[in-house]
N, C-alpha and C positions, 0 to 999 in steps of 0.2 A: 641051057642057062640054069645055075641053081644059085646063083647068089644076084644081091641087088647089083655089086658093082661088076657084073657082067654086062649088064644093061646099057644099052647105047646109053651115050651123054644126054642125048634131047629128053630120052625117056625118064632116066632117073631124077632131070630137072623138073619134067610136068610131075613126077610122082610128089617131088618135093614142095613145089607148088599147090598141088590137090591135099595136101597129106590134113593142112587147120581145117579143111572144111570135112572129113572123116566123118567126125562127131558132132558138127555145128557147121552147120551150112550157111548161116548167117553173114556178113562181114565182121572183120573185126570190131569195130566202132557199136556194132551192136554185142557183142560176144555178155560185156557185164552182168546188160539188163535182163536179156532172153536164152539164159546158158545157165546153168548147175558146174560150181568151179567144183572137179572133183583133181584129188590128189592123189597119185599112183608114184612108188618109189621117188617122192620127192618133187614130179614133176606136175606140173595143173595141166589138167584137161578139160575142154569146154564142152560140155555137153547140151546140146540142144534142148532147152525145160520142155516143150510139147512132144518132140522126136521121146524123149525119155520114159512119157506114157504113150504113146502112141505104140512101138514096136511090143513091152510088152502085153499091152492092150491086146494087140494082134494074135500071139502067140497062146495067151490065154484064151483066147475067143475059138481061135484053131482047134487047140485042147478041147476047151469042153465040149466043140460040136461032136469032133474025134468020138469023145466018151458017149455023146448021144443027145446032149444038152441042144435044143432046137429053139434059137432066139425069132419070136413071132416078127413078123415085119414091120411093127410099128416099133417094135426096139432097135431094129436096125435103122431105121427112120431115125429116132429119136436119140440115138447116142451121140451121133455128132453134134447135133444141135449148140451142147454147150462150148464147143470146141470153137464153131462159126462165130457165136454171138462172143466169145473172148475174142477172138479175134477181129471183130471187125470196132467192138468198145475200144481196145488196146489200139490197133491199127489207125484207126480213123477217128477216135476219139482226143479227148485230152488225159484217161485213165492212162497211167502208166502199166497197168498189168502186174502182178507176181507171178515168178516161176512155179510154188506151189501151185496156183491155179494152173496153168499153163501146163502140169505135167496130170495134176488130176481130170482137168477135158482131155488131155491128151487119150489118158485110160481109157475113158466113155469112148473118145473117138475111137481110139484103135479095136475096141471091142467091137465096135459096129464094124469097123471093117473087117475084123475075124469072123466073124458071124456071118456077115455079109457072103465073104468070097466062098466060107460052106457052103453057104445057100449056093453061090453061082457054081462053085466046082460037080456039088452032088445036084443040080439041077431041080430043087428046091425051092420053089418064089424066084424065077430066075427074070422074069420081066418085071416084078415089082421091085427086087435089089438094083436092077439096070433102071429102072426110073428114080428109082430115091439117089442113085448116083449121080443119073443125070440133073437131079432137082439143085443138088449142094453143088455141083460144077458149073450151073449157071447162077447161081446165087453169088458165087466166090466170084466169075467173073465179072457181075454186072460189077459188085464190089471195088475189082480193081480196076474197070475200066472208069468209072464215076473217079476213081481217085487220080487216074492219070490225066483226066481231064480238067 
């Protein structure tokens, strides 16, 4: 198969289905508040504001470990931090949030997690990246579970 319309019917339907959440994984209804309208040959794209720093947060984090750049564990600790505390003001607050903020923790976030995953790949602080992981995964869930309730 080298083209889309080779593709079973069911598949080219799911592709076209999955295709708005690419870039923003959000629902539409949120797309406005929580998305960077970016415009490419005419057409809008919605780009996710926190996804926007967060990947290259990552990449950049990756790089400079790559070059030798060693983030102490309390900076890995400490990057997401603002990312959390946006998100649960915005989320469970009455603050609406901005996308500029949202893409700037994104940054701090994603750099922690590039930092981060050096540390776990080259075996580096590898139990203290695995507990600061585990610390923001139960924090996030106590989060969502108080909200669903």
């Amino acid at each position: 198969m080298s083209r889309l319309t080779d593709l079973p019917a069911e598949v080219r339907a799911g592709l076209r289905a999955a295709a708005p959440y690419l870039l923003s994984h959000h629902p539409p209804a949120e797309r406005p508040r929580r998305c960077h309208s970016v415009r490419v040959r005419g057409r809008r794209y919605r780009l996710c504001a926190r996804c926007a720093g967060v990947h290259p947060g990552i990449a950049i984090g990756l790089l400079a470990a790559a070059g030798g750049v060693r983030a102490p564990l309390a900076a890995v600790a400490a990057l997401p931090a603002p990312a959390l505390l946006e998100w649960v003001l915005t989320g469970y607050g009455d603050r609406p949030g901005r996308n500029d903020v949202r893409t700037a923790t994104g940054l701090a976030l994603g750099l922690g997690y590039g930092f981060g995953l050096a540390s776990l790949v080259t075996g580096r602080g590898r139990p203290g990246v695995v507990a600061v992981g585990l610390g923001y995964a139960t924090l996030a869930a106590a989060f969502l579970y108080a909200d669903s309730r």
